[in-house]
PQR file with spaces between the fields and no chain letter, atoms N, CA, C, O and H, PARSE charges and radii, in Angstrom:
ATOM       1  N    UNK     1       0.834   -1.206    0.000 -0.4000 1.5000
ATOM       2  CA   UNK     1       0.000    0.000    0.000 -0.0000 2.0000
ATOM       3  C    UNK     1       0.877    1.269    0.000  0.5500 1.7000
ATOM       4  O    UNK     1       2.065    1.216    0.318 -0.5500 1.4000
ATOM       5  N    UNK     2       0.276    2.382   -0.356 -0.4000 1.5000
ATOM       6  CA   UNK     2       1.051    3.694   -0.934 -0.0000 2.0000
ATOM       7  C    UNK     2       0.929    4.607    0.110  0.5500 1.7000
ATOM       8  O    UNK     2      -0.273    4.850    0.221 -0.5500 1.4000
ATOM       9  H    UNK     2      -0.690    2.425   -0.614  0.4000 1.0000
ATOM      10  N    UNK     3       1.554    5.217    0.906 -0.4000 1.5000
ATOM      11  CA   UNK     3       1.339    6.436    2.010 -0.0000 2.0000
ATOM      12  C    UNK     3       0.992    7.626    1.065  0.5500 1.7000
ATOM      13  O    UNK     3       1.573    7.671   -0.019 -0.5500 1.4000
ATOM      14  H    UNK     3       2.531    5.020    0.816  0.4000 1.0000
ATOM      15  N    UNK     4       0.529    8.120    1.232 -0.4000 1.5000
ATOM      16  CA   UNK     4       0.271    9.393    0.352 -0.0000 2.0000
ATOM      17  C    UNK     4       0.785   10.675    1.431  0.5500 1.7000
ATOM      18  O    UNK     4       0.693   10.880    2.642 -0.5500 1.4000
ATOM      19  H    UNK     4       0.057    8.084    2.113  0.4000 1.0000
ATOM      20  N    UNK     5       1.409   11.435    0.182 -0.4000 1.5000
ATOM      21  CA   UNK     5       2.415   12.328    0.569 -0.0000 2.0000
ATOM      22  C    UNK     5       1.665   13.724    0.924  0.5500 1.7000
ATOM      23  O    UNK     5       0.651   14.241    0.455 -0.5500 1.4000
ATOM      24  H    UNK     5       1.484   11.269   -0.801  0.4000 1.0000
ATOM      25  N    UNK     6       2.656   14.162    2.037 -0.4000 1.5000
ATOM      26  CA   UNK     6       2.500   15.304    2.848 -0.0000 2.0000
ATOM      27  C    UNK     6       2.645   16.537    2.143  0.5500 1.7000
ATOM      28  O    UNK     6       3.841   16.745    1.938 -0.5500 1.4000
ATOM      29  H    UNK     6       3.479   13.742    2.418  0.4000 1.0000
ATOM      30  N    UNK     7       1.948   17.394    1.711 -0.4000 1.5000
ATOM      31  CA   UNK     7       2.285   18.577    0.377 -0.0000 2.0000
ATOM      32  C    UNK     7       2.899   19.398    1.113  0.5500 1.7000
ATOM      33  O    UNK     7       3.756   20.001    0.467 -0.5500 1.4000
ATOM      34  H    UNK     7       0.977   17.225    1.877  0.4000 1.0000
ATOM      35  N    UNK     8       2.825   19.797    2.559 -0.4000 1.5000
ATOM      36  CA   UNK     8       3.867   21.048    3.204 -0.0000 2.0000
ATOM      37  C    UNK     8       4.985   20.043    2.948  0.5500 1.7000
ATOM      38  O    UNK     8       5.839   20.580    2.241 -0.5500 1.4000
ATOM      39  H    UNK     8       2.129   19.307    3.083  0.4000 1.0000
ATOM      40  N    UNK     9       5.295   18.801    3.254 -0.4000 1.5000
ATOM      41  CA   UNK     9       7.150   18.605    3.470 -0.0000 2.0000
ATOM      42  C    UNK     9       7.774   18.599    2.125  0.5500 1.7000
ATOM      43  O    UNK     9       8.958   18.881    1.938 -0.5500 1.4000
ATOM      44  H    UNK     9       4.602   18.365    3.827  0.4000 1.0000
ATOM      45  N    UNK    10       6.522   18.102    0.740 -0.4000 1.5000
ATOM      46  CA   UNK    10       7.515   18.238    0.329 -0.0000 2.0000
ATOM      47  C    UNK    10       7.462   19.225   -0.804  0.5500 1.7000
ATOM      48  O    UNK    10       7.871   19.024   -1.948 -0.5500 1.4000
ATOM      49  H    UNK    10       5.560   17.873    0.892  0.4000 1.0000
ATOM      50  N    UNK    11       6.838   20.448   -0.279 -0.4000 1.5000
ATOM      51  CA   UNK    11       7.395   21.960   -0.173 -0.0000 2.0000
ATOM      52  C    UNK    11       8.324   22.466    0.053  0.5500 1.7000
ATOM      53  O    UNK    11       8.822   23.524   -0.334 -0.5500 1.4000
ATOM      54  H    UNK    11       6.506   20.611    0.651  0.4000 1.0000
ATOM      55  N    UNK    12       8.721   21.462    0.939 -0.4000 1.5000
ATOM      56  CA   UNK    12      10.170   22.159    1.507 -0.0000 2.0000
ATOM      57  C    UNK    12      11.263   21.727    0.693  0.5500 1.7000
ATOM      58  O    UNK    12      12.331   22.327    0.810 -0.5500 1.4000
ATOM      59  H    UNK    12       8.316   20.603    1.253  0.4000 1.0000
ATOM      60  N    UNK    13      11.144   20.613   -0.254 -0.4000 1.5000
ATOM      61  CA   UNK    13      12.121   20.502   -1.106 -0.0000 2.0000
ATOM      62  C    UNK    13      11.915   20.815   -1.910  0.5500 1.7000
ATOM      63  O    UNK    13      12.186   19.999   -2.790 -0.5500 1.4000
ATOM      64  H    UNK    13      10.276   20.125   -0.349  0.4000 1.0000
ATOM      65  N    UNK    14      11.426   21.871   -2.320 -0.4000 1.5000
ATOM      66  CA   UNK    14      10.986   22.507   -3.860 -0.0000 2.0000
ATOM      67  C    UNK    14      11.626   23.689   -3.831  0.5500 1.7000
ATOM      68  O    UNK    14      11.525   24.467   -2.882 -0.5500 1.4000
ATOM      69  H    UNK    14      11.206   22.535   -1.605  0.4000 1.0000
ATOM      70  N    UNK    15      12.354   23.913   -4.903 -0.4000 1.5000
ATOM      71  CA   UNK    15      13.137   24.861   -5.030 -0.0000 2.0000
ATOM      72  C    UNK    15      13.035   25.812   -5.981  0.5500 1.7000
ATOM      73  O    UNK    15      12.717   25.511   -7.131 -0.5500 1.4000
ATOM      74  H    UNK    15      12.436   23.281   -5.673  0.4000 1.0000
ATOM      75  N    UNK    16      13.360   27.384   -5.516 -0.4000 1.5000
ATOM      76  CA   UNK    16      13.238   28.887   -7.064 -0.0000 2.0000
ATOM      77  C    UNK    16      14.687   28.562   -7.475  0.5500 1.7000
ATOM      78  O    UNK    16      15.648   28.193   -6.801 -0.5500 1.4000
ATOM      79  H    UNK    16      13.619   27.629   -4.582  0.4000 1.0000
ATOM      80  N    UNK    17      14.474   28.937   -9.431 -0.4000 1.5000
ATOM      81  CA   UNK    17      15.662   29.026   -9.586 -0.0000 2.0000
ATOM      82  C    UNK    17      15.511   30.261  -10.539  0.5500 1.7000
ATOM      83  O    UNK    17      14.470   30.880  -10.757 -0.5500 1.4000
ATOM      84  H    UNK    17      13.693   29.237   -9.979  0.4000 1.0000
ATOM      85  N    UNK    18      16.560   30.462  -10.982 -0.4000 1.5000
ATOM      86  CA   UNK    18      16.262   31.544  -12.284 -0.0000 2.0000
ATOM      87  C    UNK    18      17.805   32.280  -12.762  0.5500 1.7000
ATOM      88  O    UNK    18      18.863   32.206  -12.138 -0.5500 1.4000
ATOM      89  H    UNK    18      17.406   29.959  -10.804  0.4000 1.0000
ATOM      90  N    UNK    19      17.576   32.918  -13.916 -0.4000 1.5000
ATOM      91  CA   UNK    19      19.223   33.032  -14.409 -0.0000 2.0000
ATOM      92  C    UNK    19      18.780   34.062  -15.583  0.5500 1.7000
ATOM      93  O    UNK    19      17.870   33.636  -16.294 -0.5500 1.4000
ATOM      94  H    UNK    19      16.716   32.979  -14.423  0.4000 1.0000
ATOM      95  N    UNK    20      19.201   35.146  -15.845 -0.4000 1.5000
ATOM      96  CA   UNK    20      19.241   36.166  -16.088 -0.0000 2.0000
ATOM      97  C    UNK    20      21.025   37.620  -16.080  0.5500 1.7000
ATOM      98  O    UNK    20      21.777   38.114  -15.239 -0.5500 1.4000
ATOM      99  H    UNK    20      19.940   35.493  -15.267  0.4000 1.0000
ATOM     100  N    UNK    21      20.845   37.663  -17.431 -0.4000 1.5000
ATOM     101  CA   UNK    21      22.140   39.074  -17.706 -0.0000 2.0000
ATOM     102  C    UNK    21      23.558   38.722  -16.225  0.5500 1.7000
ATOM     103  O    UNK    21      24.140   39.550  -15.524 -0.5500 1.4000
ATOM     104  H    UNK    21      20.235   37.262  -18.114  0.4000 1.0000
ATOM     105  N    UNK    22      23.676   37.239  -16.240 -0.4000 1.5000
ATOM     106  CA   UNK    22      24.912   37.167  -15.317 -0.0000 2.0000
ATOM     107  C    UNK    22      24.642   37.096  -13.864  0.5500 1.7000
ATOM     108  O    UNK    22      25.306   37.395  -12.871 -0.5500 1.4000
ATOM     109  H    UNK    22      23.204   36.566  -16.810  0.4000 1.0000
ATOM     110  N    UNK    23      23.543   36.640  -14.035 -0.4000 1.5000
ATOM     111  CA   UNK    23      22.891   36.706  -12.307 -0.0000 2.0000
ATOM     112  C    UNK    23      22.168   35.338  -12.288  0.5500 1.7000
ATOM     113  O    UNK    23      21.126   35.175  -12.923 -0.5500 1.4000
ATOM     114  H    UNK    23      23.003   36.397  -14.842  0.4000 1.0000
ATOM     115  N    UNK    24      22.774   34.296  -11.502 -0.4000 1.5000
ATOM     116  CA   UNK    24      22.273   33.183  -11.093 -0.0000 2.0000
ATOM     117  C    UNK    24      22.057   33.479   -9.838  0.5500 1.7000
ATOM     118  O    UNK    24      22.805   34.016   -9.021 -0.5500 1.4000
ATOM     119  H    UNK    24      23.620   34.429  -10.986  0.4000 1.0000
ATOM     120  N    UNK    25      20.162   32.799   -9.661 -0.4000 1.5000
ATOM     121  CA   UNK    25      20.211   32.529   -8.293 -0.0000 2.0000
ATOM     122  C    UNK    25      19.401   31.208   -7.981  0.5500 1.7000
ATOM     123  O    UNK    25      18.426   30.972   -8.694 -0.5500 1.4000
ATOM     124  H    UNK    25      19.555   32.364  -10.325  0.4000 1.0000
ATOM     125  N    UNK    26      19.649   30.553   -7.222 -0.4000 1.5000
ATOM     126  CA   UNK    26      18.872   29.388   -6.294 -0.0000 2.0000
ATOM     127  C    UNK    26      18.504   29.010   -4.786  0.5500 1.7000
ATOM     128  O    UNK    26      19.281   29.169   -3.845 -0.5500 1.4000
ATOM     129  H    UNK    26      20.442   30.745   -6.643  0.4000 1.0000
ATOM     130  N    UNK    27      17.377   28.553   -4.697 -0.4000 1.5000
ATOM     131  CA   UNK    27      17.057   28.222   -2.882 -0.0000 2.0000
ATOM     132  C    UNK    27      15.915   27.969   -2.966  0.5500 1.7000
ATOM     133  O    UNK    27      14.969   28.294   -3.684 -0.5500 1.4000
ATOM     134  H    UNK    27      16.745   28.423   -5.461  0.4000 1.0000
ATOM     135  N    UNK    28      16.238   26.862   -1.513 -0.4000 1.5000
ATOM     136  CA   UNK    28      14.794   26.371   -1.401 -0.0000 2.0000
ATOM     137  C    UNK    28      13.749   27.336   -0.678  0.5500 1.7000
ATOM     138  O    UNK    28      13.858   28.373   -0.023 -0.5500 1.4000
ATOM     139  H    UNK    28      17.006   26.598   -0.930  0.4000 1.0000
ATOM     140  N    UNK    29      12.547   26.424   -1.145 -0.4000 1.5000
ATOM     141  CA   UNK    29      11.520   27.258   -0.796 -0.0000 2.0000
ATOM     142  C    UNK    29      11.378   27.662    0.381  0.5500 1.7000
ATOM     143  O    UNK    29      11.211   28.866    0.578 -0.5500 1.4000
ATOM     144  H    UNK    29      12.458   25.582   -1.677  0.4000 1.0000
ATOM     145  N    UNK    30      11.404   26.916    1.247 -0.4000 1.5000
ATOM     146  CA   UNK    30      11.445   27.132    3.130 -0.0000 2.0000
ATOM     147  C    UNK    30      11.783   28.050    3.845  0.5500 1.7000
ATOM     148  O    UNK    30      11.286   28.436    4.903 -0.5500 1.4000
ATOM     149  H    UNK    30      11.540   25.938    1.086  0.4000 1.0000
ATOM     150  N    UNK    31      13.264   28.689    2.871 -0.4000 1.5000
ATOM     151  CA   UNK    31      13.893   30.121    3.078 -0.0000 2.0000
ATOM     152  C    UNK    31      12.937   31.213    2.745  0.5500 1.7000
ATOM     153  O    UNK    31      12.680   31.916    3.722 -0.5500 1.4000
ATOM     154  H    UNK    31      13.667   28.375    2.011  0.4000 1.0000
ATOM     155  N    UNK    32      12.389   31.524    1.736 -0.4000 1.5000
ATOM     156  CA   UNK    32      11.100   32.510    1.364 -0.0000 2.0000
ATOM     157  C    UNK    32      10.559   32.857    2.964  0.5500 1.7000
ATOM     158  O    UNK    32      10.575   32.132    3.959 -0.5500 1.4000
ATOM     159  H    UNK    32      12.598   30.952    0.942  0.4000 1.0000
ATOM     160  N    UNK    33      10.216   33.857    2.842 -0.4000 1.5000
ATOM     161  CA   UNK    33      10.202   34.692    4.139 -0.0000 2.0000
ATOM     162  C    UNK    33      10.502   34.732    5.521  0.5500 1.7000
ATOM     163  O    UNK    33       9.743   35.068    6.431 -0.5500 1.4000
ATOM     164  H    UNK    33      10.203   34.446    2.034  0.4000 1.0000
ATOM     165  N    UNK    34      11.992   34.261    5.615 -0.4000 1.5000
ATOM     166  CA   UNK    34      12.704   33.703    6.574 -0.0000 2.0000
ATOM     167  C    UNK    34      13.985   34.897    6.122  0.5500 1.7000
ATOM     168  O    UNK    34      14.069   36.099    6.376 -0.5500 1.4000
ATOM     169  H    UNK    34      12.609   33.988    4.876  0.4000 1.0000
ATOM     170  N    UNK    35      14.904   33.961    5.346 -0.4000 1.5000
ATOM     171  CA   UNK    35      16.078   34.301    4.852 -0.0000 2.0000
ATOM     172  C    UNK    35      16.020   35.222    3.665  0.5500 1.7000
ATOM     173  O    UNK    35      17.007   35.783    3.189 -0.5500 1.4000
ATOM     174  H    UNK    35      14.835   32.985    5.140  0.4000 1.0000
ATOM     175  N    UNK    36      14.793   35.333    3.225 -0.4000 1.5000
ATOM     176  CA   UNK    36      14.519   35.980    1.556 -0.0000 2.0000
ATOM     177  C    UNK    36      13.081   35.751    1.680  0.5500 1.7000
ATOM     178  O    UNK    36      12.281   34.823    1.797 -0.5500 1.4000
ATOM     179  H    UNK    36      13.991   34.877    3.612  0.4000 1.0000
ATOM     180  N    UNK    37      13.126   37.129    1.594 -0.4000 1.5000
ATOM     181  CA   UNK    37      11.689   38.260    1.212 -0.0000 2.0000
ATOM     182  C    UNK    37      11.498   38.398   -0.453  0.5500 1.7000
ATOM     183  O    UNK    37      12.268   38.410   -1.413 -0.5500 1.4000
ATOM     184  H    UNK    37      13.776   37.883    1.499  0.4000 1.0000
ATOM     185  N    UNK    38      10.114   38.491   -0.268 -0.4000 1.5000
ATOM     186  CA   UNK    38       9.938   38.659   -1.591 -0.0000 2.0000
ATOM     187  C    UNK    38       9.003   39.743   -1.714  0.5500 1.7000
ATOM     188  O    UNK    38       7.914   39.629   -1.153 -0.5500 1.4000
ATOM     189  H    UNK    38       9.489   38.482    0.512  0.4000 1.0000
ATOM     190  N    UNK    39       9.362   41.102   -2.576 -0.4000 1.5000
ATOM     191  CA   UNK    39       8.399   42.358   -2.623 -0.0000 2.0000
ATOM     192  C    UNK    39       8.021   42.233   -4.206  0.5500 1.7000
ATOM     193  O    UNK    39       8.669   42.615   -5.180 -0.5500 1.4000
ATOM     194  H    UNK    39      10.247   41.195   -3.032  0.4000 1.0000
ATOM     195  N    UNK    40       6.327   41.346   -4.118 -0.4000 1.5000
ATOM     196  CA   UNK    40       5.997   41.513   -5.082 -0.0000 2.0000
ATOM     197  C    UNK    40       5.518   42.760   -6.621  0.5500 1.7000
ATOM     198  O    UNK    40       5.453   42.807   -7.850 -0.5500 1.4000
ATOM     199  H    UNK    40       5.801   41.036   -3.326  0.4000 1.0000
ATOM     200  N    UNK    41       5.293   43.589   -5.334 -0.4000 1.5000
ATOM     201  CA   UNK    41       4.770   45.051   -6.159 -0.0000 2.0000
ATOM     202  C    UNK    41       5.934   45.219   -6.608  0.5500 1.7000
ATOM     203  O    UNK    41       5.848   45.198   -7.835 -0.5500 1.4000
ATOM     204  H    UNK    41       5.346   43.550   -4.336  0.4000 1.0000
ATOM     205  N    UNK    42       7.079   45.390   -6.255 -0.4000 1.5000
ATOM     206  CA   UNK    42       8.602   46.162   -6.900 -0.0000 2.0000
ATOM     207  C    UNK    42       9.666   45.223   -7.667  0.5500 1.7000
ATOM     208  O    UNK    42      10.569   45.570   -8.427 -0.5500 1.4000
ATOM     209  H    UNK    42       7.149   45.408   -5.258  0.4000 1.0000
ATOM     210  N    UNK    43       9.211   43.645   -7.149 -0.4000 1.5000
ATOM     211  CA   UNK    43      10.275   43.082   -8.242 -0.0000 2.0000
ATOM     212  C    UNK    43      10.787   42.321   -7.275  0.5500 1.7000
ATOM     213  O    UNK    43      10.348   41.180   -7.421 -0.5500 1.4000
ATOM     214  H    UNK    43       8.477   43.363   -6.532  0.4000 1.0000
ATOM     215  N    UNK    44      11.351   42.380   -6.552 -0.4000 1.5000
ATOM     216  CA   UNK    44      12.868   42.576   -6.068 -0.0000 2.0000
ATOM     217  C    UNK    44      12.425   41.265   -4.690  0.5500 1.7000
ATOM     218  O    UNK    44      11.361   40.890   -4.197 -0.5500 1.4000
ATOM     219  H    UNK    44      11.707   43.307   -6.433  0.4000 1.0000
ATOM     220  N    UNK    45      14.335   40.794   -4.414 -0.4000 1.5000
ATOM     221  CA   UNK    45      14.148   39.877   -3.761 -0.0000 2.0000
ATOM     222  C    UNK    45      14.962   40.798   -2.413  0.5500 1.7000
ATOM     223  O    UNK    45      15.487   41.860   -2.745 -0.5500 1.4000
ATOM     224  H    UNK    45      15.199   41.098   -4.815  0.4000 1.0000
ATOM     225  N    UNK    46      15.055   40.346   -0.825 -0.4000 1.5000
ATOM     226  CA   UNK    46      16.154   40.827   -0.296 -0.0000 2.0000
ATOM     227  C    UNK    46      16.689   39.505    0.802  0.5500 1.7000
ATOM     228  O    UNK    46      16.090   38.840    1.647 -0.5500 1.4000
ATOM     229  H    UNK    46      14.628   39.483   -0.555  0.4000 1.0000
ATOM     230  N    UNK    47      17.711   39.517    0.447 -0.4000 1.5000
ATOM     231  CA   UNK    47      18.166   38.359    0.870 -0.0000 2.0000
ATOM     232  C    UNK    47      19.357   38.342    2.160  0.5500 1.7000
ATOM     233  O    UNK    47      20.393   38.990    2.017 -0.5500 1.4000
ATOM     234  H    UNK    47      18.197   40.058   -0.240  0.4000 1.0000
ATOM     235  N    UNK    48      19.122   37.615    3.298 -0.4000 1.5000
ATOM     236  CA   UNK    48      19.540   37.837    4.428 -0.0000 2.0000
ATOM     237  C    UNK    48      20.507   36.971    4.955  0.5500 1.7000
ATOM     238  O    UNK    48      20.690   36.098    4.106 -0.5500 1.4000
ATOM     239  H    UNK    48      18.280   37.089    3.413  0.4000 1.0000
ATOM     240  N    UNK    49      21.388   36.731    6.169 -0.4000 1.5000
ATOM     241  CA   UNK    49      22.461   36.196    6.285 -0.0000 2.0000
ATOM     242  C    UNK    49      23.095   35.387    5.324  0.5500 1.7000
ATOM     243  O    UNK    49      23.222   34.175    5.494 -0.5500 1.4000
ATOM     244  H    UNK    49      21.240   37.440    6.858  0.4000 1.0000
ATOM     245  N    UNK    50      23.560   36.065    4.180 -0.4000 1.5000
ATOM     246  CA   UNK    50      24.804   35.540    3.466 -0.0000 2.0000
ATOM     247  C    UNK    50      25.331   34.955    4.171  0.5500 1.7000
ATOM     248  O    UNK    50      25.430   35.103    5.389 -0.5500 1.4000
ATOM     249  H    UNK    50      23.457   37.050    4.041  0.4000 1.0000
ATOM     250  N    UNK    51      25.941   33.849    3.197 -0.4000 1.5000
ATOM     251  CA   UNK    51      27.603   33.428    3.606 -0.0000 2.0000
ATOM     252  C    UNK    51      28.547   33.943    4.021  0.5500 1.7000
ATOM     253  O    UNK    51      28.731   34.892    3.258 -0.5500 1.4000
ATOM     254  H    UNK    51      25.860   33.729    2.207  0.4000 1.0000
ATOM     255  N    UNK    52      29.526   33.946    4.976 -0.4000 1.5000
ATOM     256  CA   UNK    52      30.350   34.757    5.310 -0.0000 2.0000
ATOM     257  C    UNK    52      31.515   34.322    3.656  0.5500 1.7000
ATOM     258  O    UNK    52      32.291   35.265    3.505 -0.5500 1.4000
ATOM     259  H    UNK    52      29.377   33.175    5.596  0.4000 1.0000
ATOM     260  N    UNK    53      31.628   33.768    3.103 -0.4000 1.5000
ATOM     261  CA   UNK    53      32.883   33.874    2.168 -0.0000 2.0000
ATOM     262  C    UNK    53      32.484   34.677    0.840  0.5500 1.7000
ATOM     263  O    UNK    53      33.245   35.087   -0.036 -0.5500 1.4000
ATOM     264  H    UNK    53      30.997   33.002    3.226  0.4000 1.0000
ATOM     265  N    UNK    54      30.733   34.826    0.941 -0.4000 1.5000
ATOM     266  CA   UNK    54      30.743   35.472   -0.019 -0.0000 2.0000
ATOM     267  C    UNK    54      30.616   37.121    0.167  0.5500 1.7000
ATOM     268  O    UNK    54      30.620   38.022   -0.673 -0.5500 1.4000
ATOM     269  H    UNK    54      30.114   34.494    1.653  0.4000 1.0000
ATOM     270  N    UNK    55      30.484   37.142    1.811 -0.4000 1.5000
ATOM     271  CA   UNK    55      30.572   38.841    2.577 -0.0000 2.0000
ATOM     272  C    UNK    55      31.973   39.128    2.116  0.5500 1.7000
ATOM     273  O    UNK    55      32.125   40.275    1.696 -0.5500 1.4000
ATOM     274  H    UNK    55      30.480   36.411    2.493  0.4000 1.0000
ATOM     275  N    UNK    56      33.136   38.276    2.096 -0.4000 1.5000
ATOM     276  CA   UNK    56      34.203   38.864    2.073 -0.0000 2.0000
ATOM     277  C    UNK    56      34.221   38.985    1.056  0.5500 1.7000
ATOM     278  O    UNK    56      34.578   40.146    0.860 -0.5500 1.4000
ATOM     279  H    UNK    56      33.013   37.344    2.437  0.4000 1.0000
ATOM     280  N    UNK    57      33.990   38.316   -0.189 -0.4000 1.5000
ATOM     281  CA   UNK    57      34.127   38.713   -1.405 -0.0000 2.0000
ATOM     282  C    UNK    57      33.596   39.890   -1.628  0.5500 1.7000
ATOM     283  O    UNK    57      34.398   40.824   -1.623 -0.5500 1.4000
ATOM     284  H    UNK    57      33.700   37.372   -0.029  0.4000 1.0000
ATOM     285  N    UNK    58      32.902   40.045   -1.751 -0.4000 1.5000
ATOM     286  CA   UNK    58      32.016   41.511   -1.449 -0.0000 2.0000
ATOM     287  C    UNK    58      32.507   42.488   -1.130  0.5500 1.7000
ATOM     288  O    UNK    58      32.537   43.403   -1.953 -0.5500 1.4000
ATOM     289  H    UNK    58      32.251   39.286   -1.756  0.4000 1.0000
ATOM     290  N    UNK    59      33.044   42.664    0.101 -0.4000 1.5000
ATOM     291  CA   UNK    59      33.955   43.366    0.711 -0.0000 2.0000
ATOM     292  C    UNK    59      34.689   43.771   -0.110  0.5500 1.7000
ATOM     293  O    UNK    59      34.458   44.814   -0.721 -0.5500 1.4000
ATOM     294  H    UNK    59      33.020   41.920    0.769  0.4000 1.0000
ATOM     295  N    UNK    60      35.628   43.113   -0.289 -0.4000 1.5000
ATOM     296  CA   UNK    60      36.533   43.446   -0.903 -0.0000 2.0000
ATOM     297  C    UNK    60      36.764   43.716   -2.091  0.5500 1.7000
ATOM     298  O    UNK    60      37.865   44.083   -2.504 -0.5500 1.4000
ATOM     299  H    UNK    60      35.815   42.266    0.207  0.4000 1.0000
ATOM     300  N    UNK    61      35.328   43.502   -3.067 -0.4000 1.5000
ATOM     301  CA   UNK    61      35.210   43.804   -4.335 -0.0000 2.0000
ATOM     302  C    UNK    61      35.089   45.645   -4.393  0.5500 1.7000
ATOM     303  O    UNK    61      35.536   46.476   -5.183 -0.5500 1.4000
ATOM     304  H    UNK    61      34.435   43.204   -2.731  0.4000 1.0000
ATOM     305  N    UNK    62      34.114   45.762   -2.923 -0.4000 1.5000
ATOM     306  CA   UNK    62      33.717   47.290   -2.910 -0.0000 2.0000
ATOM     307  C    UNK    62      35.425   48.117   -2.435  0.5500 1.7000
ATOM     308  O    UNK    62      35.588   49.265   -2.849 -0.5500 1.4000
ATOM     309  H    UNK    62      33.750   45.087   -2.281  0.4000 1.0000
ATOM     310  N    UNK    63      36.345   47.592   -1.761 -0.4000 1.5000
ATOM     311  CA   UNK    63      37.191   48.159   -1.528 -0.0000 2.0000
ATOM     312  C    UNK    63      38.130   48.880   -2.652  0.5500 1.7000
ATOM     313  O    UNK    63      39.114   49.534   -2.306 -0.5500 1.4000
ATOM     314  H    UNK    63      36.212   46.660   -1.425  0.4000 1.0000
């Protein structure tokens, strides 16, 4: 016999992707309004505790 599946869990393995003018991005869904907001009226994603290796890159790109 077949368990039939839980649609929140496996939500949680469903993942955004998208790729655009040199800009890859990916993550799972679970993060969405946790780690990454999403402002539908304006577009735009904002995305919260980075990686620290990619803060330094960063850093130091702006330096």
């Amino acid at each position: 016999p077949e368990i039939p599946a839980d649609k929140r869990t496996l939500n949680q393995f469903r993942r955004f992707t998208g790729r655009t003018e040199g800009l890859s991005i990916s993550f799972e869904a679970h993060l969405l309004g946790t780690k990454i907001e999403f402002d539908e009226e304006n577009g735009t994603l904002t995305l919260k505790g980075l990686p620290t290796a990619l803060l330094d890159q960063l850093k130091r790109a702006k330096a």
